[in-house]
N, CA, C and O atoms as a Maestro MAE file, in Angstrom:
{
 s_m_m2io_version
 :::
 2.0.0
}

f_m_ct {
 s_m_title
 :::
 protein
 m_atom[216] {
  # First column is atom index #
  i_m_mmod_type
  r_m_x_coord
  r_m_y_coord
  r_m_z_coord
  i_m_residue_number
  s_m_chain_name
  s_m_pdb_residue_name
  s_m_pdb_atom_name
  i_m_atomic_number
  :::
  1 25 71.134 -127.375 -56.542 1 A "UNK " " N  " 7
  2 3 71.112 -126.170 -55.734 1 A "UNK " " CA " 6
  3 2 69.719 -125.961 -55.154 1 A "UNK " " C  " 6
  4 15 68.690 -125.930 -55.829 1 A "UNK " " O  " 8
  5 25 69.792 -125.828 -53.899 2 A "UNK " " N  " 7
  6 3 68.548 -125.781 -52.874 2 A "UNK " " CA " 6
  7 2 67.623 -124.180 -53.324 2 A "UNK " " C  " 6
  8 15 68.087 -123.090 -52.990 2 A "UNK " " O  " 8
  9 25 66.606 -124.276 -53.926 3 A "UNK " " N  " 7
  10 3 66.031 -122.651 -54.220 3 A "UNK " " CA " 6
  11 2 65.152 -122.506 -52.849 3 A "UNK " " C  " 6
  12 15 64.461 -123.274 -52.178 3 A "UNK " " O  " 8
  13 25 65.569 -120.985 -52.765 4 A "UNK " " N  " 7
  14 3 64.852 -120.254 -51.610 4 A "UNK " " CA " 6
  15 2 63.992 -119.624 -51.503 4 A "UNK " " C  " 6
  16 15 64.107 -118.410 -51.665 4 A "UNK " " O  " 8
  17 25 62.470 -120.355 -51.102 5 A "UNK " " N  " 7
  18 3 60.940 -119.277 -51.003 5 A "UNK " " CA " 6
  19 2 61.001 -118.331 -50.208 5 A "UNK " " C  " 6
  20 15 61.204 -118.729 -49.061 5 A "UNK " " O  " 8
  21 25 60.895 -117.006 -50.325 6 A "UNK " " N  " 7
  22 3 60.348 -115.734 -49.266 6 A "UNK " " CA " 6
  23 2 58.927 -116.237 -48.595 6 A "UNK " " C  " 6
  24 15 58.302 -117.023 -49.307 6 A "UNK " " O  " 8
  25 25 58.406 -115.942 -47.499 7 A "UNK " " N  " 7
  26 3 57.293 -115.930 -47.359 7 A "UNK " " CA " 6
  27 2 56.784 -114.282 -46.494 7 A "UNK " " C  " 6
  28 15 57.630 -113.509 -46.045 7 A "UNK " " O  " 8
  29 25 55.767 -114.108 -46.442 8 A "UNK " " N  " 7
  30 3 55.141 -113.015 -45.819 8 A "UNK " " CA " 6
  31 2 54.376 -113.826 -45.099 8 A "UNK " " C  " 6
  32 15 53.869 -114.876 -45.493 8 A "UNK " " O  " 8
  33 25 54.253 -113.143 -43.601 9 A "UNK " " N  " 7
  34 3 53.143 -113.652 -42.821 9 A "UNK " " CA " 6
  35 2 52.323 -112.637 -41.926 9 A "UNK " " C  " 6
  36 15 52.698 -112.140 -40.864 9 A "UNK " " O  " 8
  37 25 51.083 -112.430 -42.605 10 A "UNK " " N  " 7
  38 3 50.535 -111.254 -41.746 10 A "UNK " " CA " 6
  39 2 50.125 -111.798 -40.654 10 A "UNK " " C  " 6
  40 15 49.705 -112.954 -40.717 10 A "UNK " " O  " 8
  41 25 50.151 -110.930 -39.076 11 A "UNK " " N  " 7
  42 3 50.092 -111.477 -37.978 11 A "UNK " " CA " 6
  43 2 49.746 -110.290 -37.195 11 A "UNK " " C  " 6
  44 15 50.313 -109.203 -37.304 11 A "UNK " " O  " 8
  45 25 48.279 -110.703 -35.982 12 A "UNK " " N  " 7
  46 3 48.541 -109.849 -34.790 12 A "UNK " " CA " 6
  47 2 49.425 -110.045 -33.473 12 A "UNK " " C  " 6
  48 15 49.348 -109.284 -32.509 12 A "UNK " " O  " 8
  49 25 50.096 -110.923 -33.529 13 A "UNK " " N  " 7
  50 3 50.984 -111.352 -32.323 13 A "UNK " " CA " 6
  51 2 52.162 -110.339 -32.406 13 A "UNK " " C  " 6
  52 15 52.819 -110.049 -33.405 13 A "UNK " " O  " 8
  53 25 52.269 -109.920 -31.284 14 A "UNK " " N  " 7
  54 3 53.661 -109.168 -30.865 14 A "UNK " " CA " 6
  55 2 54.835 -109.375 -30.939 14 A "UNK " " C  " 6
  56 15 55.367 -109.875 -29.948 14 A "UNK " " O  " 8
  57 25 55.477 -109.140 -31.862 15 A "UNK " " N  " 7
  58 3 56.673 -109.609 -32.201 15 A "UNK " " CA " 6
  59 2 58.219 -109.339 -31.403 15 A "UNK " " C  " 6
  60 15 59.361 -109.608 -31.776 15 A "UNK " " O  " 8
  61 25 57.681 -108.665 -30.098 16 A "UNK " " N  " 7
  62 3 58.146 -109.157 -28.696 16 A "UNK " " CA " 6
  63 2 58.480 -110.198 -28.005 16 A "UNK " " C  " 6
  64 15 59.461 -110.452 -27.306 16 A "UNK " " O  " 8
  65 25 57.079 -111.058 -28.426 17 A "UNK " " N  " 7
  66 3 56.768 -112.469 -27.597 17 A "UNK " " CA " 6
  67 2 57.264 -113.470 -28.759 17 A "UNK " " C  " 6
  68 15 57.762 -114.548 -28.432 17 A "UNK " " O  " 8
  69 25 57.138 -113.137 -30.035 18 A "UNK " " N  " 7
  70 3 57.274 -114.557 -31.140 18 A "UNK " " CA " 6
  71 2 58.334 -114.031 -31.747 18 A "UNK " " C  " 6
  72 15 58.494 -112.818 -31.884 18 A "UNK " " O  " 8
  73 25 59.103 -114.884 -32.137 19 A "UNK " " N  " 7
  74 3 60.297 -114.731 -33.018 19 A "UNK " " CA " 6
  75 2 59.702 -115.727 -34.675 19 A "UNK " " C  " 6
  76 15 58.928 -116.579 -35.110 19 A "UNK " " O  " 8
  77 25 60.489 -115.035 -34.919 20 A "UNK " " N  " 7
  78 3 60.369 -115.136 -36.263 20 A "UNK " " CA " 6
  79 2 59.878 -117.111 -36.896 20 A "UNK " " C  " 6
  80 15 59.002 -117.449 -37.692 20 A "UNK " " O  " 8
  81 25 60.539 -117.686 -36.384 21 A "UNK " " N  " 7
  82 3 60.459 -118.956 -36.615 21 A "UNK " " CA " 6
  83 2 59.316 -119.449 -36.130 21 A "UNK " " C  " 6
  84 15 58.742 -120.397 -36.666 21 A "UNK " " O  " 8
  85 25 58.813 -118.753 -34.901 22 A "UNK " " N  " 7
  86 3 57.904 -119.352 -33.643 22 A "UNK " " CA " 6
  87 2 56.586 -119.250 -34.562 22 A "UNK " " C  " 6
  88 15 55.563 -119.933 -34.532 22 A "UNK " " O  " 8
  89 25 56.962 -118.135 -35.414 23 A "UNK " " N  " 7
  90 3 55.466 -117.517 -36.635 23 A "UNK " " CA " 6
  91 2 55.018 -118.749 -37.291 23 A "UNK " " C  " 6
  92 15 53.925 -119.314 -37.328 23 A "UNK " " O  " 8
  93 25 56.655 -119.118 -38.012 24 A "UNK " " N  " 7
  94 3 56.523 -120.125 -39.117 24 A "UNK " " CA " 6
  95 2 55.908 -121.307 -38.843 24 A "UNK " " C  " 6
  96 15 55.071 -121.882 -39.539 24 A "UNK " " O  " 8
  97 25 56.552 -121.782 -37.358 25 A "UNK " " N  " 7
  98 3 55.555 -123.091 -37.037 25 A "UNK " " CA " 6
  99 2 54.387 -123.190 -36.535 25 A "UNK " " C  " 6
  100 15 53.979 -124.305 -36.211 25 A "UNK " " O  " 8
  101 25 53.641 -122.122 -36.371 26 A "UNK " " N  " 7
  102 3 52.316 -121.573 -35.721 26 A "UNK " " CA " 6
  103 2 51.481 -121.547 -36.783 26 A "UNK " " C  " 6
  104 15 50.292 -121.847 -36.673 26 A "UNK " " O  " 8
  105 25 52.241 -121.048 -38.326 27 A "UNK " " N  " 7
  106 3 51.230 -120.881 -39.663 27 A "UNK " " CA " 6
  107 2 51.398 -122.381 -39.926 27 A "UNK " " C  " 6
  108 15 50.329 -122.977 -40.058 27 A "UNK " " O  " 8
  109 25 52.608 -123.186 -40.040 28 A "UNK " " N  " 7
  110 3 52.591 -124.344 -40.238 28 A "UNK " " CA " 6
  111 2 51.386 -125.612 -40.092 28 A "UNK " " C  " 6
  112 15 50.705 -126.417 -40.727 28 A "UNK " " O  " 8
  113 25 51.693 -125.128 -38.822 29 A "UNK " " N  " 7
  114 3 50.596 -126.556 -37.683 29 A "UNK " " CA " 6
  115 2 48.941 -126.196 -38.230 29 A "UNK " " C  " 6
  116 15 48.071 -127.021 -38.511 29 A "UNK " " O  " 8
  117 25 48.836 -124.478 -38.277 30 A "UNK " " N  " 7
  118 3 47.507 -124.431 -38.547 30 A "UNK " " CA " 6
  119 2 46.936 -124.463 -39.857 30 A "UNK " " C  " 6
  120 15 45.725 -124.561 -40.058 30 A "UNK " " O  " 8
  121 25 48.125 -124.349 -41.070 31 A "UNK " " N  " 7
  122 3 47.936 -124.952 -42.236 31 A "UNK " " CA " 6
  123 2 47.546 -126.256 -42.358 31 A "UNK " " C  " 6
  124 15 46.544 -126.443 -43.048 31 A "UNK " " O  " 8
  125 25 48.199 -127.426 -41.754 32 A "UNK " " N  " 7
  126 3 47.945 -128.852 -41.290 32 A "UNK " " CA " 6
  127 2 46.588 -128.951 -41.213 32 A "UNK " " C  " 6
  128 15 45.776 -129.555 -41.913 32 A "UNK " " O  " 8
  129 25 46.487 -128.336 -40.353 33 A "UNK " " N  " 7
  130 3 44.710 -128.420 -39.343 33 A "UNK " " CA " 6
  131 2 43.688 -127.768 -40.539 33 A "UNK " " C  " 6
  132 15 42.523 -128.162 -40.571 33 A "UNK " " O  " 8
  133 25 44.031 -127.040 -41.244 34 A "UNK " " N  " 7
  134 3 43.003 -126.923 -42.436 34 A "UNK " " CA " 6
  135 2 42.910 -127.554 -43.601 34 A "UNK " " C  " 6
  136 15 41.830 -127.872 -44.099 34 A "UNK " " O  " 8
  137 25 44.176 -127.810 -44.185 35 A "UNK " " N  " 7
  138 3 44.382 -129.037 -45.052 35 A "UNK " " CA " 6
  139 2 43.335 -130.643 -44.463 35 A "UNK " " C  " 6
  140 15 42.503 -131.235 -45.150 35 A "UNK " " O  " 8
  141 25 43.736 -130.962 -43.113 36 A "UNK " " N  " 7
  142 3 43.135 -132.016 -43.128 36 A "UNK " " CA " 6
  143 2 41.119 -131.712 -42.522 36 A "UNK " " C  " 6
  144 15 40.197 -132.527 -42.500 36 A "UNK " " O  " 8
  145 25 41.137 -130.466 -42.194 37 A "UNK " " N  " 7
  146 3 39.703 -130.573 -41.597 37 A "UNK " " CA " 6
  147 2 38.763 -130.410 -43.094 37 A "UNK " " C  " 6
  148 15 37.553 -130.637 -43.080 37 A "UNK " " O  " 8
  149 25 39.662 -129.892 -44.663 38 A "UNK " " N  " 7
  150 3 39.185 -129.950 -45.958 38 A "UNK " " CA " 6
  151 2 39.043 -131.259 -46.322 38 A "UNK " " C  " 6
  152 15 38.062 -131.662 -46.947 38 A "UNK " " O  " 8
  153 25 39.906 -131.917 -45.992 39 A "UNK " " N  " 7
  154 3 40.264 -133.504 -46.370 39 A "UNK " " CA " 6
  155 2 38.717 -134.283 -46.132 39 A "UNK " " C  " 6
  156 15 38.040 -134.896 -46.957 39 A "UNK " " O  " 8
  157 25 38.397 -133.951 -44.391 40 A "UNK " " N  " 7
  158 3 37.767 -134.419 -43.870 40 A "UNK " " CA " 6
  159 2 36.269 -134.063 -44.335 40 A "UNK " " C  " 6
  160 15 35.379 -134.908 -44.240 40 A "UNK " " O  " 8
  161 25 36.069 -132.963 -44.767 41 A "UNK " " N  " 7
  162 3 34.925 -132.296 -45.405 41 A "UNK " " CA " 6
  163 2 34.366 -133.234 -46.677 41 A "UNK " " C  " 6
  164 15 33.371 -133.904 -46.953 41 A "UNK " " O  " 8
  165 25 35.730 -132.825 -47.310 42 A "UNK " " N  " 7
  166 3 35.143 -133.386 -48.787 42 A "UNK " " CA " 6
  167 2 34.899 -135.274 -48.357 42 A "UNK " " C  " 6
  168 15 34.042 -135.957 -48.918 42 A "UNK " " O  " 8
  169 25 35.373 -135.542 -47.823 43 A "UNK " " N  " 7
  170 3 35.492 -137.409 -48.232 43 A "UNK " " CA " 6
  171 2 33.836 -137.311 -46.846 43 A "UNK " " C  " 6
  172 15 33.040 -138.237 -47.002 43 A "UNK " " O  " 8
  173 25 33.606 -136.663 -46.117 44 A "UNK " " N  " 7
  174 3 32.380 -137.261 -45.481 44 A "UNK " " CA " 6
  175 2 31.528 -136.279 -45.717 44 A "UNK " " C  " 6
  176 15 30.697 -136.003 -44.851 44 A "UNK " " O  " 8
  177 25 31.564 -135.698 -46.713 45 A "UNK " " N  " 7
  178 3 30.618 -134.934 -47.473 45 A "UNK " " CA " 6
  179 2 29.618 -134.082 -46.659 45 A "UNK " " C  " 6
  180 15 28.405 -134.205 -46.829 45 A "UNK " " O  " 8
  181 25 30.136 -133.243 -45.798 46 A "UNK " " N  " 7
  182 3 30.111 -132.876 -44.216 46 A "UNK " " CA " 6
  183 2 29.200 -131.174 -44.952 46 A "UNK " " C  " 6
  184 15 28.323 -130.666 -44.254 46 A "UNK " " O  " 8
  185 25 29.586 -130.493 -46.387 47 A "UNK " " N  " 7
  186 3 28.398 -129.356 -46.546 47 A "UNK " " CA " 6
  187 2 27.363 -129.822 -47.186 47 A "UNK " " C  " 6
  188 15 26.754 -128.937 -47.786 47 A "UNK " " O  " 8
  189 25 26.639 -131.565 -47.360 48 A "UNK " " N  " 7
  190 3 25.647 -131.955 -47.883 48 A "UNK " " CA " 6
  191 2 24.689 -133.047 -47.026 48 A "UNK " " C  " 6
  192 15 23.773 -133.754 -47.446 48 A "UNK " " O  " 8
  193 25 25.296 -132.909 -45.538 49 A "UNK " " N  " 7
  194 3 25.089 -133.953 -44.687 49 A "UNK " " CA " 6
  195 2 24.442 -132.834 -43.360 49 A "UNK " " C  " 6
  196 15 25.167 -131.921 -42.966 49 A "UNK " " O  " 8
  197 25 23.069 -133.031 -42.775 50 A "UNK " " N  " 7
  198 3 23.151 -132.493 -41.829 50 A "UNK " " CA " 6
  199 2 22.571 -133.705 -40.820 50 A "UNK " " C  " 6
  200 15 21.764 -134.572 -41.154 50 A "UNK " " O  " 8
  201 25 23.129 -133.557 -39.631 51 A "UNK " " N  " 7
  202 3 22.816 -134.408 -38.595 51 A "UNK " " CA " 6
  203 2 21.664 -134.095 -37.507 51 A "UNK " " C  " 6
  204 15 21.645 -132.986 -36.972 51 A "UNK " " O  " 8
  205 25 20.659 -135.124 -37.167 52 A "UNK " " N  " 7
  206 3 20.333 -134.970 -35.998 52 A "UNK " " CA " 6
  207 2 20.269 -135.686 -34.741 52 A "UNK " " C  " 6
  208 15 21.109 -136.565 -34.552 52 A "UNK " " O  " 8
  209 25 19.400 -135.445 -33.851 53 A "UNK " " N  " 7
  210 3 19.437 -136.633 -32.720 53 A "UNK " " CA " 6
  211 2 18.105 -137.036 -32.877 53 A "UNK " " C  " 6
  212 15 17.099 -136.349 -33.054 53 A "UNK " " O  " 8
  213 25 18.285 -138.585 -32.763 54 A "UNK " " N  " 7
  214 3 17.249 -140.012 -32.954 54 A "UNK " " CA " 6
  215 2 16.837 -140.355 -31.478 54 A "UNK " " C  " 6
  216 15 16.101 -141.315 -31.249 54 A "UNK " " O  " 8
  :::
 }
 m_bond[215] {
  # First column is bond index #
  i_m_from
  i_m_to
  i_m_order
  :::
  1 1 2 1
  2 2 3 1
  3 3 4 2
  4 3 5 1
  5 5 6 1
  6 6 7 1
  7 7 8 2
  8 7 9 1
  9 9 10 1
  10 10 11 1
  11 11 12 2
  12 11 13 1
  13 13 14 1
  14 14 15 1
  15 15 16 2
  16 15 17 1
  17 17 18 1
  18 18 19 1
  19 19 20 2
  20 19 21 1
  21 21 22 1
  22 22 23 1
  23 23 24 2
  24 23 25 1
  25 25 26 1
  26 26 27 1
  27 27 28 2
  28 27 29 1
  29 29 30 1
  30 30 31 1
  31 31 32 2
  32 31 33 1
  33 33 34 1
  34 34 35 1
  35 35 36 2
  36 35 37 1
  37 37 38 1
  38 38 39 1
  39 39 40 2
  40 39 41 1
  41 41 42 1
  42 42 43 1
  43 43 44 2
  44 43 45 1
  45 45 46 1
  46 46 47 1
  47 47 48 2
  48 47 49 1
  49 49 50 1
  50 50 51 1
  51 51 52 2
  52 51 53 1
  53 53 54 1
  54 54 55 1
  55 55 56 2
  56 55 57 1
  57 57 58 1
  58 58 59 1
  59 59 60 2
  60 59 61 1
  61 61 62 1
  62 62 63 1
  63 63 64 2
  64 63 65 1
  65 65 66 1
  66 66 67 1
  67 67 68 2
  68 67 69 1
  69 69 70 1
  70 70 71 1
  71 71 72 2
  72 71 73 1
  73 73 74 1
  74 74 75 1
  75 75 76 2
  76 75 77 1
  77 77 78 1
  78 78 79 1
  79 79 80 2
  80 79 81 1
  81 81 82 1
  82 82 83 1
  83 83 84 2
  84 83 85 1
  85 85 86 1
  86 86 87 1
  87 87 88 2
  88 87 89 1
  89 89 90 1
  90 90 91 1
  91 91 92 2
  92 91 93 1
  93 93 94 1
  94 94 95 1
  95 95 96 2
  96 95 97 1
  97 97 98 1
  98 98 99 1
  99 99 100 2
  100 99 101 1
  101 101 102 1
  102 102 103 1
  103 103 104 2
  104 103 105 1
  105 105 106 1
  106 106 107 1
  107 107 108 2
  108 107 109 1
  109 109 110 1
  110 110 111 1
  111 111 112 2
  112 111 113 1
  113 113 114 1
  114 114 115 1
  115 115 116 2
  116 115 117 1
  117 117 118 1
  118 118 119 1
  119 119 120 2
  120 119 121 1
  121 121 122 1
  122 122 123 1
  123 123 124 2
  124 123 125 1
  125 125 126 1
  126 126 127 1
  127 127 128 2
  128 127 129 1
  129 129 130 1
  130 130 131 1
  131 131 132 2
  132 131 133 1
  133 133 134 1
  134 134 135 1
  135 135 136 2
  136 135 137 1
  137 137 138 1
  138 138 139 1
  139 139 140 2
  140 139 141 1
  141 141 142 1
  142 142 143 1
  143 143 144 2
  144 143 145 1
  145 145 146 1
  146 146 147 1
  147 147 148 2
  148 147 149 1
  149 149 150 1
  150 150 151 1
  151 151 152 2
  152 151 153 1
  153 153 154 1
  154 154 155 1
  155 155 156 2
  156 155 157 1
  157 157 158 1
  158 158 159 1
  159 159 160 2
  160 159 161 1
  161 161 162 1
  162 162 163 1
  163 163 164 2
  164 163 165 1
  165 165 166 1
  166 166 167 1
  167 167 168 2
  168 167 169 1
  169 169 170 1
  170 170 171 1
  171 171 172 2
  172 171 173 1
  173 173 174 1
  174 174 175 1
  175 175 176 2
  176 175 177 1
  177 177 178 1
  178 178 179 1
  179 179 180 2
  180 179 181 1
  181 181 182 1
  182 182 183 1
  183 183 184 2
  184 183 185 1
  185 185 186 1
  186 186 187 1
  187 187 188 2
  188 187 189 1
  189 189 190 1
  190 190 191 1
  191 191 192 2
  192 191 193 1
  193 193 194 1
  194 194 195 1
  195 195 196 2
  196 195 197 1
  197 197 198 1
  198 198 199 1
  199 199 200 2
  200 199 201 1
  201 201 202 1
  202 202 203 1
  203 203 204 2
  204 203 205 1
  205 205 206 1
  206 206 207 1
  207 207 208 2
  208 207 209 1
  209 209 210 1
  210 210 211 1
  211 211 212 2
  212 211 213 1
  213 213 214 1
  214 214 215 1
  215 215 216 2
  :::
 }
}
C-alpha cells in the first residue's frame, strides 16, 4: 500500500497564476539546484578555497 506525504509550501506567488502542482514542481527543480550546488560545495571545497586572478 502506497503511503501518502502531506506537504506545506509557503509561497509568495499568487495562487491565481500557479496551481497547485505548478508549486510542487517549482519547489522540486529548486530543491535539485540546492542539493546539487551542496554537492558541489562540499567535494570542491568551495567555503575553504578562495580564488584569484594570475
Amino acid at each position: 500500500m502506497r503511503q501518502v506525504q502531506e506537504m506545506t509550501y509557503f509561497t509568495n506567488l499568487p495562487k491565481e497564476e500557479f496551481e497547485k502542482r505548478k508549486i510542487e514542481d517549482l519547489y522540486s527543480k529548486r530543491w535539485d539546484i540546492k542539493v546539487a550546488y551542496k554537492t558541489l560545495k562540499t567535494q570542491l571545497e568551495l567555503e575553504r578555497n578562495v580564488s584569484t586572478n594570475v
